[in-house]
C-alpha positions in Angstrom: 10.0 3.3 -20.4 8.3 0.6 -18.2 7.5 3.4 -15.8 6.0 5.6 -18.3 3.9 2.6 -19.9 2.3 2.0 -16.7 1.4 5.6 -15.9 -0.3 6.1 -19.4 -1.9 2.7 -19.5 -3.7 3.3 -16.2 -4.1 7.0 -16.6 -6.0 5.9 -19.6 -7.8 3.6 -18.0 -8.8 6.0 -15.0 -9.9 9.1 -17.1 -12.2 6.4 -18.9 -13.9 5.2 -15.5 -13.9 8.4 -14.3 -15.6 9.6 -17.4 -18.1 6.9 -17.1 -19.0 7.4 -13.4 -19.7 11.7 -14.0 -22.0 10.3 -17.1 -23.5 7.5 -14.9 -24.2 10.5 -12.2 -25.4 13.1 -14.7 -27.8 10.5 -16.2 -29.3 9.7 -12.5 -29.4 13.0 -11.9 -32.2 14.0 -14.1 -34.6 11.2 -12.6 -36.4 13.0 -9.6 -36.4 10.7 -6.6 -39.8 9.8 -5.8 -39.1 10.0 -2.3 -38.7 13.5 -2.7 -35.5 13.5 -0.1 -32.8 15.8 -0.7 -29.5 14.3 -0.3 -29.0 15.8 3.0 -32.1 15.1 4.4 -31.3 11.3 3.4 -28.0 11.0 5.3 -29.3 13.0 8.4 -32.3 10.1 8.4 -29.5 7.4 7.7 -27.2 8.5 10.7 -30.7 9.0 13.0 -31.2 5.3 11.8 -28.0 3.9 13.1 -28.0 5.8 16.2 -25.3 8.2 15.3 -26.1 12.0 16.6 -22.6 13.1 16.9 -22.0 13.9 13.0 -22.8 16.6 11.1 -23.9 17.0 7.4 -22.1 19.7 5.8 -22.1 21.3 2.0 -19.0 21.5 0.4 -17.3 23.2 -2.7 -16.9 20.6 -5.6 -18.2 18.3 -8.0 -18.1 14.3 -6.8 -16.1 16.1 -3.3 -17.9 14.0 -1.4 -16.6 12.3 1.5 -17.1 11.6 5.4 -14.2 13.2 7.8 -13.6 10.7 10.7 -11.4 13.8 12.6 -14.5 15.7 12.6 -17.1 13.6 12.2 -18.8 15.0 9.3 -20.7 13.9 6.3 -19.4 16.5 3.7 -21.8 16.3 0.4 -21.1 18.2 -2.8 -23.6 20.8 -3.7 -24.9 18.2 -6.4 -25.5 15.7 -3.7 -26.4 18.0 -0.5 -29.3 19.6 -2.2 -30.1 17.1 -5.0 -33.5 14.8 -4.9 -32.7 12.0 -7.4 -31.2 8.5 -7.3 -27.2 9.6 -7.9 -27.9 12.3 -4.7 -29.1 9.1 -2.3 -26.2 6.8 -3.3 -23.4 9.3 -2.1 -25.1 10.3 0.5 -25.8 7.2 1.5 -22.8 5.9 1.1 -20.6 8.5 2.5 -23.2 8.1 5.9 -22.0 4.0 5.6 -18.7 5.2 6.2 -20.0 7.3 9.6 -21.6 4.3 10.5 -18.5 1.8 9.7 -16.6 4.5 12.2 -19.4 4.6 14.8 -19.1 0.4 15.1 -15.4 0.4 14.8 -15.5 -1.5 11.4 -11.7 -3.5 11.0 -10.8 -2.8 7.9 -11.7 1.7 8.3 -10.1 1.8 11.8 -6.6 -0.4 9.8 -7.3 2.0 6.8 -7.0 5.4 9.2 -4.1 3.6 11.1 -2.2 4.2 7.7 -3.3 7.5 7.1 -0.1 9.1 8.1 2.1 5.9 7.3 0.9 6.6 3.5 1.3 10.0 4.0 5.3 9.9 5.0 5.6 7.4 2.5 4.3 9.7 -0.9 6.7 12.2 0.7 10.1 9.8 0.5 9.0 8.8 -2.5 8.4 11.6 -4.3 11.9 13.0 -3.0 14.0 9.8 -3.8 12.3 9.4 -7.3 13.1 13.6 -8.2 16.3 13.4 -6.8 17.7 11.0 -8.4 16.0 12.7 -11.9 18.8 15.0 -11.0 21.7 12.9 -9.8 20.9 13.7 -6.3 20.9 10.0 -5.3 24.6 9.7 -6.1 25.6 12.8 -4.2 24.0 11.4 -1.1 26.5 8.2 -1.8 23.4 5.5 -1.6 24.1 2.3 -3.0 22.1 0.6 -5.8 20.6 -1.4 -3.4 19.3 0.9 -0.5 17.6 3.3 -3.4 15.8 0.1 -3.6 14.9 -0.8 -1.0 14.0 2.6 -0.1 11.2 3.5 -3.1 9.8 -0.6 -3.3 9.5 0.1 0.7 7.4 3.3 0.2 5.6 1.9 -2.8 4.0 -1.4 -0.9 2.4 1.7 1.7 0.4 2.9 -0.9 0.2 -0.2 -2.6 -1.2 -1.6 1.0 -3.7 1.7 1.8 -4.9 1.4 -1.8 -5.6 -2.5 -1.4 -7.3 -1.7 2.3 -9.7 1.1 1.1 -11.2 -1.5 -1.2 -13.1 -3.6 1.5 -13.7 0.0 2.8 -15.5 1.1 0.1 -17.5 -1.9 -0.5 -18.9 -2.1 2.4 -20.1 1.8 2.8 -21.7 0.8 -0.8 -23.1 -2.5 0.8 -24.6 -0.4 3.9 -26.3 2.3 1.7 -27.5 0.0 -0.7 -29.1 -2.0 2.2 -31.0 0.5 4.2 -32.3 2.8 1.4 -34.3 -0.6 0.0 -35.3 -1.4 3.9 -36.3 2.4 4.4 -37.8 2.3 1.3 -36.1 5.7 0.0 -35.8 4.3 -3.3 -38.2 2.3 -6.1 -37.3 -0.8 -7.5 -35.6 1.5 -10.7 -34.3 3.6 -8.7 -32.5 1.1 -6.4 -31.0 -0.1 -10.1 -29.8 3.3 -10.7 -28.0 4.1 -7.2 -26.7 0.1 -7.0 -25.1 1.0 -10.7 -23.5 4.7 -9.7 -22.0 3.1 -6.8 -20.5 0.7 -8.9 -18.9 2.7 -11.1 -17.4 4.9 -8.1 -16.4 1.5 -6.8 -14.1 1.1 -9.7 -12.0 3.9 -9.7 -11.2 2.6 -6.6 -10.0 -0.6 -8.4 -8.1 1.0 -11.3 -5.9 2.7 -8.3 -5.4 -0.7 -6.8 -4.4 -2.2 -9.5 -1.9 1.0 -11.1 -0.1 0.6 -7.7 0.3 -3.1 -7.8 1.8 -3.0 -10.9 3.7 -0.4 -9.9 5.0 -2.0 -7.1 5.8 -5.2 -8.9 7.9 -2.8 -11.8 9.9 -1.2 -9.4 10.6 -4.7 -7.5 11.7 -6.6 -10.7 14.0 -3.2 -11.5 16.0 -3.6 -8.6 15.9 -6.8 -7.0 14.4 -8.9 -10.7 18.4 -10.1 -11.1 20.3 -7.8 -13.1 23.4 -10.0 -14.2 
């Protein structure tokens, strides 16, 4: 039941954020950016900013899709943000270009964040195998002590636990970046600096609510099976 708590709790919590960053970005969205900058034209003057001419700015399929590929190098905007000219367009673009330029000068906490990539990866997998095995009793088959099943899913949990708590400082700082040069480039107007600082914000904390789901997480699993049982 602990489990389950957890899972609705933060599920609650996350569809709530989540709902209140789309509403942030739909309300930014109808305020035409006096710059008159598209979303991609703002991250292709971002990266010529910084120096970086290796990355390409790319449309992609999706609403709030947006991210920045480090195996490619590309900046890949959502069709909302790629073509958009309003203050929610230039704080993803923005931001996702802060990421190409935390890449391009070999920021800490990105090049630790892609170093656990594929650690995170491996660990979902085991997880999601021990925790639907033993739904089923497959646990006991394989003869596993109490113990190692233990040691086994709190193991996997504090990787994600760890990748969630690193992306944090990784998405503050791409925040930081694009906040920072679209006042110095003057992209934006005082207002509209207000309304890109507060989108960012709220896409900040979904970030958060993840952090904080798999901590708890973490610490439930840990007190089930090593919390004392006698």
């Amino acid at each position: 039941m602990g489990i389950i708590l957890i899972v609705v709790v933060f599920g609650i919590i996350g569809y709530v954020v989540s709902n209140k960053l789309k509403n942030k970005f739909r309300k930014y969205s109808q305020t035409a950016l006096k710059a008159n900058l598209s979303g991609k034209e703002i991250a292709e003057l971002m990266l010529a900013d910084h120096g970086i001419h290796n990355v390409r700015v790319n449309c992609v399929e999706g609403q709030l899709s947006d991210h920045y590929n480090p195996m490619n190098k590309t900046v890949n905007l959502s069709p909302d943000v790629y073509y958009g000219r309003n203050a929610a367009a230039t704080a993803v673009s923005a931001h996702e270009c802060g990421h190409a330029v935390q890449h391009a000068r070999s920021y800490t906490w990105l090049q630790l964040r892609s170093t656990l990539v594929p650690i995170q990866n491996v660990s979902g997998k085991i997880l999601n195998f021990v925790l639907i095995a033993s739904l089923f009793g497959g646990i006991a088959l394989f003869g596993l002590p109490y113990e190692a099943v233990g040691v086994v899913i709190v193991g996997a949990y504090s990787m994600l636990t760890l990748f969630s708590l690193v992306t944090l400082p990784v998405e503050f700082d791409a925040s930081k970046r694009a906040l920072a040069w679209v006042q110095e480039r003057n992209i934006v107007t005082p207002e509209e600096y207000g309304m890109s600082k507060d989108a960012l914000k709220w896409a900040a904390m979904t970030y958060v609510v993840a952090a904080i789901a798999s901590m708890a997480t973490l610490a439930y699993y840990f007190f089930i099976f090593f919390g004392g049982r006698e």
